[in-house]
C-alpha positions in Angstrom: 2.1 9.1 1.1 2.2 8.7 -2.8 -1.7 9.5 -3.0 -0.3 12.9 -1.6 2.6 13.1 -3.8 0.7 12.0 -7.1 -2.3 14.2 -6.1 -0.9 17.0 -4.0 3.0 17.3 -5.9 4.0 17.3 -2.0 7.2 15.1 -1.0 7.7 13.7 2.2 9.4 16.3 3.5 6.3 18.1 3.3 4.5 15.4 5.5 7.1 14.9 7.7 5.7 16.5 10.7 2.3 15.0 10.1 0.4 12.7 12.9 -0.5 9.9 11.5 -4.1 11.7 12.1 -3.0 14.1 9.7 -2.1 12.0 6.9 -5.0 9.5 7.4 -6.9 13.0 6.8 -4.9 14.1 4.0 -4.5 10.7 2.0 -8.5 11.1 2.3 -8.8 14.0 0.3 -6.6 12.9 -1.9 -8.6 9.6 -2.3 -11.4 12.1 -3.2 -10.3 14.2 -5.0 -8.4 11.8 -7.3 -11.8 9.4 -7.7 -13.4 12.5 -9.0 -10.8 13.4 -11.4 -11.2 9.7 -12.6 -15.2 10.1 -12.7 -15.8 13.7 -14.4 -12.5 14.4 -16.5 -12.0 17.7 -14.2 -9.5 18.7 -11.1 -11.6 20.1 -8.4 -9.5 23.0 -6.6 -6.8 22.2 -4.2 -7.7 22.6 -0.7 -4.5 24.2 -0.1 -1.2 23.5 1.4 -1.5 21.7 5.1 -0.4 23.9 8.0 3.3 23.5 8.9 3.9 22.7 12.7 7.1 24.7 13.9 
């Protein structure tokens, strides 16, 4: 969950209602998304805030 706090600026509140599906999926864009940050000096664009489950 820190990859998506560091990457995302989410907190765990934000991932609380996550299956662990969910933040398996998530922590993987992060992964990305920070290895390309580290490679070409850019921030791709966020793929958005994950739905909420009510």
């Amino acid at each position: 969950m820190a990859d998506l706090a560091i990457v995302f600026h989410w907190t765990p509140t934000d991932c609380a209602e996550f299956t662990l599906r969910e933040l398996m999926d998530w922590r993987e864009r992060a992964r990305k998304r920070s290895s390309s940050e580290d490679s070409h000096g850019a921030r791709s664009q966020t793929p958005g805030h994950p739905r909420r489950r009510r």
